[in-house]
C-alpha positions in Angstrom: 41.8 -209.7 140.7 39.1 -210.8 137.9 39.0 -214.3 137.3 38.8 -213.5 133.6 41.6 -211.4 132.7 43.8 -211.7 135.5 43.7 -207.8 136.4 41.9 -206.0 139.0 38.6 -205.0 137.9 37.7 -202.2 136.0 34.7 -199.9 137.4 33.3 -197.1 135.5 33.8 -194.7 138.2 37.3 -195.4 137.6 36.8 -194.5 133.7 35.0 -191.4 135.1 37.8 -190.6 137.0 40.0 -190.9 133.7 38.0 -188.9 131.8 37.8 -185.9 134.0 41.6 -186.0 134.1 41.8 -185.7 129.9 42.3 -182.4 128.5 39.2 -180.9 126.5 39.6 -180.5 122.7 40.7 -177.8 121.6 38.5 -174.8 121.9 38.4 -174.3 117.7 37.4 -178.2 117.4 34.6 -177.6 119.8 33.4 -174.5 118.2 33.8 -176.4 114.6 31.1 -179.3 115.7 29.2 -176.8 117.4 28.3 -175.0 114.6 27.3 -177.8 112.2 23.7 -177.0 111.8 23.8 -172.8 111.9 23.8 -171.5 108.6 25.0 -168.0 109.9 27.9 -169.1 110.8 30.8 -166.4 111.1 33.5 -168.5 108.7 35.9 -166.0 108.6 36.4 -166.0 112.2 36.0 -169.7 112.5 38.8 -169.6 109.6 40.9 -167.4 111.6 40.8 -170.0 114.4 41.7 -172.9 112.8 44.7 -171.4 111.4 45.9 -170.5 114.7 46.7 -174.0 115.1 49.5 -174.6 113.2 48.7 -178.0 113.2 45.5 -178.7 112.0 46.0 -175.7 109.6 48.7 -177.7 108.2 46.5 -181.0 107.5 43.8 -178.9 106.1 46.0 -177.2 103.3 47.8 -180.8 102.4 44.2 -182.0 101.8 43.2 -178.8 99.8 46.6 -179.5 97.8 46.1 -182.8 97.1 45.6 -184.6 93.7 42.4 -185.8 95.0 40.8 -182.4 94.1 43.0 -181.6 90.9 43.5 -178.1 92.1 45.3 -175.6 89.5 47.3 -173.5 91.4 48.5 -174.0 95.1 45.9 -173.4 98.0 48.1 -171.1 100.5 45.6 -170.4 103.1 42.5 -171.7 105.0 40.5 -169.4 103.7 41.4 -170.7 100.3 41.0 -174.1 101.8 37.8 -173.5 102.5 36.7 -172.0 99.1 37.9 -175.2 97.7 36.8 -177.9 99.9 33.6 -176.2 101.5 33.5 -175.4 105.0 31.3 -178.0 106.1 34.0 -180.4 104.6 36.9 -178.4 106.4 35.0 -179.1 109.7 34.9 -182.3 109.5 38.6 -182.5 108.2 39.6 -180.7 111.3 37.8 -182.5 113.7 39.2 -185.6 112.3 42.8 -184.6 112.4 42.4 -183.5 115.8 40.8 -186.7 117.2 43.3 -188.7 114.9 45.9 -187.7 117.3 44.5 -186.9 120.6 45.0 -190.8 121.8 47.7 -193.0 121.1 47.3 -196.7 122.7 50.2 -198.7 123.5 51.1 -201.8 121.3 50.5 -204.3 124.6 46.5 -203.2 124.4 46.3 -205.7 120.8 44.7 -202.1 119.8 45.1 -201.3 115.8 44.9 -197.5 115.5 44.1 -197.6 111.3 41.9 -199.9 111.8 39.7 -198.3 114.3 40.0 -195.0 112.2 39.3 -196.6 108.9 36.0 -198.1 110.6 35.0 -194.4 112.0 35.6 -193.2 108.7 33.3 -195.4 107.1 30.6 -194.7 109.4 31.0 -191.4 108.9 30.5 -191.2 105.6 27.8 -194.2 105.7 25.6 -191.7 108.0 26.4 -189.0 105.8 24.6 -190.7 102.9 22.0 -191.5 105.2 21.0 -188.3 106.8 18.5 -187.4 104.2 16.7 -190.2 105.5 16.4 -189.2 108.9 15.7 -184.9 107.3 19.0 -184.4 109.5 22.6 -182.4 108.4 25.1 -184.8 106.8 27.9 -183.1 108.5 26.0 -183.3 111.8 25.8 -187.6 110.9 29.4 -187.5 109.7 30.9 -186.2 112.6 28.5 -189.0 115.3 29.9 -191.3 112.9 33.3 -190.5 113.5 32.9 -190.6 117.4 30.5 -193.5 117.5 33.2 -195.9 119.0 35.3 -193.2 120.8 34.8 -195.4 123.6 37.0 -198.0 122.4 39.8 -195.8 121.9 39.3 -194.1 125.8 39.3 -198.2 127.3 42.3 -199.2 124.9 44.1 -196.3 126.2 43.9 -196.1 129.8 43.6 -199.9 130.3 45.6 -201.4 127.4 45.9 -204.8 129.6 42.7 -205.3 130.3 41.8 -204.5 126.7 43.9 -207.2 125.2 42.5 -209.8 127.3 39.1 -208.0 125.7 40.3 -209.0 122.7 41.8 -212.4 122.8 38.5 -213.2 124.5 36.5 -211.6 121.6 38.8 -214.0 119.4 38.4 -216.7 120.7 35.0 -217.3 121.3 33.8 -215.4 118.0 31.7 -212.6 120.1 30.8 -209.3 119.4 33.2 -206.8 120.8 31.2 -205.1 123.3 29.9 -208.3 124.4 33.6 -209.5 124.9 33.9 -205.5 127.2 31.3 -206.6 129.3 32.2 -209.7 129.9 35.9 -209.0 130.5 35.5 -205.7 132.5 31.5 -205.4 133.2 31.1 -201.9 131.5 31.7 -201.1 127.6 32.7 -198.8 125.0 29.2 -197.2 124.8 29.2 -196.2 128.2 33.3 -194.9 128.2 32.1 -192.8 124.8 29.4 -190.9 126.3 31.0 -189.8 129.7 34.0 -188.7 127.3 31.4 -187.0 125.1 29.6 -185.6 127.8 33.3 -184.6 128.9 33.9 -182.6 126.0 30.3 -180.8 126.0 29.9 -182.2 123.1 26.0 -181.7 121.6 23.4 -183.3 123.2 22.1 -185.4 120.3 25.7 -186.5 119.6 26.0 -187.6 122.7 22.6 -189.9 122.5 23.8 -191.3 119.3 27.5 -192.1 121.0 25.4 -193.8 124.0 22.6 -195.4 121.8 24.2 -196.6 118.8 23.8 -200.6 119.6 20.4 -199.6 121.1 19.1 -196.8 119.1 15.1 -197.3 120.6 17.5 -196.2 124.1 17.2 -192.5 123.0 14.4 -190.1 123.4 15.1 -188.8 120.0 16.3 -191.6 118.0 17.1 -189.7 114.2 20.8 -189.4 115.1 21.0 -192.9 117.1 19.2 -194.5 113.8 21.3 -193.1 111.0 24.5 -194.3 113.2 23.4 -197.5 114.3 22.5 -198.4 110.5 25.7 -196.6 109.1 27.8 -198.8 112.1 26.2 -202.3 110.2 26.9 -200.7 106.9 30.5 -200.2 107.3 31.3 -203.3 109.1 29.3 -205.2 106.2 31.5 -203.7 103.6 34.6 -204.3 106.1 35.8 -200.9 105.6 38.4 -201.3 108.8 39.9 -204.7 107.1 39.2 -206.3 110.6 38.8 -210.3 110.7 37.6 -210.3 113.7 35.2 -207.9 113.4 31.0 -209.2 113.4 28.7 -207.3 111.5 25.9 -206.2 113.9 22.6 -206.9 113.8 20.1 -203.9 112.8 17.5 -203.0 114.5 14.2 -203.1 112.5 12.8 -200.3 114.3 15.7 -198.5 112.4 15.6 -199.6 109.4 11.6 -199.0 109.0 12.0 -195.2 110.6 14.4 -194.6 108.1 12.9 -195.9 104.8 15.1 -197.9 104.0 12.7 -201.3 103.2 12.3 -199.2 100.6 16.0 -198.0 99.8 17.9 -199.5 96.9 21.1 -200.3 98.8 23.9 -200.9 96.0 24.4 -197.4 94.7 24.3 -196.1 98.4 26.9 -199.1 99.3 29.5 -198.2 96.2 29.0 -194.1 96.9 30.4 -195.0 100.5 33.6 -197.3 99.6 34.4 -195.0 96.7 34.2 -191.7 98.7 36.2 -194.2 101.9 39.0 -195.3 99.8 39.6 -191.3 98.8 39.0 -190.0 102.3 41.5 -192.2 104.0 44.3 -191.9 101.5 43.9 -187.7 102.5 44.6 -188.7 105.8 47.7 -190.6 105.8 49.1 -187.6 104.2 
């Protein structure tokens, strides 16, 4: 039993273990992320995928039809959806709804689900505005955004015990969260994200940027791991997940020089991102 939580310990070849057990996303959401950067794209077929699951098809045409984009006439297919949101935008709409609801942690892990999505959201969209920086796809930053933390979500799920006693240590002794993981169960959400990224053959430089986004210098390409480790600080700075607890984390400089942004006026970019959050999360509670 640990000392500190009153639980057995937590090892990460038991997180492995848990990971390996998880169903893969679904084959269209894999295909979706895959093809982020290929400009000859087949979108028809791609279109046809997506609505094949009723599901996400579903989210996608409430978003399309939507006062958010003042459409004139109802948007009946994805197609449609498509022509009116963009694909790009339709990828990352998908993968969201998918990932929304692919884990569900139980009330006794102290977990907040909105929360945790409002944060990924904002990081999201905070790399998105800063991939020009880096010469990289916005979509390609928007969707490491949105998995950044997925590591939080795996812990919180499988050990919801252990990850309230994360979190009451975390409150009381004003830490940073992964500081309160390691001490509390010796591994941390960075290392649960990238085995479950690595899980879902998920691409390689979004699975450095899951793994190096406290410790961007930690990846041998370090665009990706830049935009998100500055779009992380960004989005807790302007509290985008309304969390109290939350610490905003300390940029490293090596970031912030390799992707100009000593040189950056930061209020426009700051207002773009909680104006486009605020818009992007109402779509989702829909």
């Amino acid at each position: 039993m640990s000392q500190l939580t009153g639980l057995p310990p937590v090892t990460l070849d038991e997180i492995l273990d848990e990971v390996r057990q998880l169903p893969s996303l679904p084959a269209i959401v894999t295909e979706l992320i895959a093809t982020l950067d290929n400009e000859d794209t087949d979108i028809e077929r791609l279109a046809g995928g997506i609505a094949k699951d009723q599901a996400l098809a579903a989210r996608a045409l409430r978003v399309a039809n939507s006062p958010f984009y003042g459409m004139q006439s109802r948007v009946e297919t994805i197609h449609d959806a498509i022509l009116v949101l963009g694909f790009r935008a339709v990828v990352n709409l998908v993968t969201t709804a998918s990932l929304s609801g692919f884990f569900k942690p139980v009330a006794e892990s102290g977990f907040d689900l909105t929360r945790f999505w409002r944060h990924g959201i904002g990081v999201a969209l905070a790399g998105r505005a800063l991939a020009g920086k880096a010469g990289l796809s916005g979509e390609r930053c928007f969707t490491a955004g949105l998995l950044h933390d997925i590591g939080r979500l795996l812990l919180a799920t499988t050990r919801p015990h252990h990850y309230a006693a994360v979190l009451d240590w975390r409150s009381r002794t004003d830490a940073y969260l992964v500081e309160a993981e390691r001490h509390c169960l010796g591994l941390d959400h960075v290392q649960a994200g990238e085995a479950l990224a690595r899980r879902w053959r998920l691409p390689e430089d979004i699975c450095l940027a899951v793994a190096a986004h406290h410790e961007p210098t930690n990846a041998p390409t370090s665009g990706l791991a830049d935009v998100i480790h500055v779009a992380d600080a960004l989005a807790h700075a302007l509290d985008l997940a309304g969390d109290p607890q939350a610490l905003v984390p300390p940029v490293r400089r090596e970031s912030w020089r390799r992707l100009g942004l000593d040189q950056t006026p930061m209020t426009p970019l700051l207002s773009t991102i909680e104006q486009e959050h605020e818009g992007y999360c109402a779509l989702l509670s829909r």
